[in-house]
C-alpha positions as CSV (number, residue, x, y, z in Angstrom):
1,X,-35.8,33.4,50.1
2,X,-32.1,33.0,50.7
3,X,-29.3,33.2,47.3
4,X,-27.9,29.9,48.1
5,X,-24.3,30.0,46.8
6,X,-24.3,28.9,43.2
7,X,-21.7,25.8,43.3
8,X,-21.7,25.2,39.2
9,X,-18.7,27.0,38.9
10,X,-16.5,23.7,40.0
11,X,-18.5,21.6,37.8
12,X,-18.2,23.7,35.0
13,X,-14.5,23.9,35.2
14,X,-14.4,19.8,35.2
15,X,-16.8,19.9,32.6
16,X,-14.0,22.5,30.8
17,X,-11.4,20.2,31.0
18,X,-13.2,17.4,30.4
19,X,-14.2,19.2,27.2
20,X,-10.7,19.5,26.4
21,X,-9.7,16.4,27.1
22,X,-12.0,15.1,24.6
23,X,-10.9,17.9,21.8
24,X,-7.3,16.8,22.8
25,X,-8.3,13.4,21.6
26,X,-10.5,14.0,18.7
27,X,-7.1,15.8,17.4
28,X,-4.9,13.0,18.4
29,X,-7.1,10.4,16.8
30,X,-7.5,12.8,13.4
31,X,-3.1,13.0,13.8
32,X,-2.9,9.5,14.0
33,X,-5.3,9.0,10.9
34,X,-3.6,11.5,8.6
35,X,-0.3,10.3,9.4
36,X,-1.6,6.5,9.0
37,X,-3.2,7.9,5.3
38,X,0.7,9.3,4.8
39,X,2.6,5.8,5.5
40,X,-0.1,4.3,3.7
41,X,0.3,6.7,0.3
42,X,4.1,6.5,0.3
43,X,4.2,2.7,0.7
44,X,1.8,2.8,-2.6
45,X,3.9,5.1,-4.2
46,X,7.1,2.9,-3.2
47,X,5.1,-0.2,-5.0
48,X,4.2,1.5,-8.4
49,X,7.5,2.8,-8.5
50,X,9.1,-0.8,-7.9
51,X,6.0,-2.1,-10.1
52,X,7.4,0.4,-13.1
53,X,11.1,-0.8,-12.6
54,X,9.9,-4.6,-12.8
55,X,8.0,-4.3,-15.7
56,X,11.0,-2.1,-17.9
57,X,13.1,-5.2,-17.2
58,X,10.0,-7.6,-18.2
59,X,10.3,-5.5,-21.4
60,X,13.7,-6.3,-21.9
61,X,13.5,-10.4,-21.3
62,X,10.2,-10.9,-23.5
63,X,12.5,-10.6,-26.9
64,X,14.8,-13.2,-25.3
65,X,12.2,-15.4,-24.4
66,X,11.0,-15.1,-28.0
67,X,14.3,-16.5,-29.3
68,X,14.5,-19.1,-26.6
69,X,11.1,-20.4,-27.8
70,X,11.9,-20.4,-31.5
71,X,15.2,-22.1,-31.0
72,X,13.4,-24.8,-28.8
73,X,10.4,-25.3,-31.4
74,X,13.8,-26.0,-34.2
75,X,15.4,-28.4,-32.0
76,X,11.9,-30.3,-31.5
77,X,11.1,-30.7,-35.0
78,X,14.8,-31.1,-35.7
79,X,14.3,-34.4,-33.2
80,X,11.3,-35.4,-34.9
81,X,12.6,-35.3,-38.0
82,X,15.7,-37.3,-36.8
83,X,13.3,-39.8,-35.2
84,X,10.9,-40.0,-38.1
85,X,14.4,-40.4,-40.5
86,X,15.3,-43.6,-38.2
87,X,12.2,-45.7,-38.5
């Protein structure tokens, strides 16, 4: 029996690379994922801090409102009285 030449080290390099290739992308996918999960965070951050602002003024226009609604429950009965005073 002859040693034939052993020719697996060029597929074992490819193989190598190939291997890294595929590491290269695993990390580029898991980059792309925690940067996604970043933009994603901050834009919810950015909406319950816009969300907070919104409702302080909401706080603010509720008494008005209040008032608005009295004055326009007067001025109906005021009318209905003034109607019901004319027949």
């Amino acid at each position: 029996m002859q040693d034939e030449p052993d020719e697996s080290p060029t597929p074992r390099i490819l193989m190598t690379k190939l291997e890294w290739g595929v590491v290269f992308s695993v990390l580029a996918s898991a980059g792309s994922i925690v940067f996604s999960a970043g933009v994603v965070y901050g834009d919810l951050r950015d909406h319950e801090r816009r969300l907070e602002i919104q409702e302080v003024k909401m706080d603010g226009i509720i008494p008005k409102v209040e008032r608005i609604d009295a004055n326009v429950t007067f001025l109906a009965e005021q009318a209905r009285e003034e109607r019901s005073a004319g027949k």
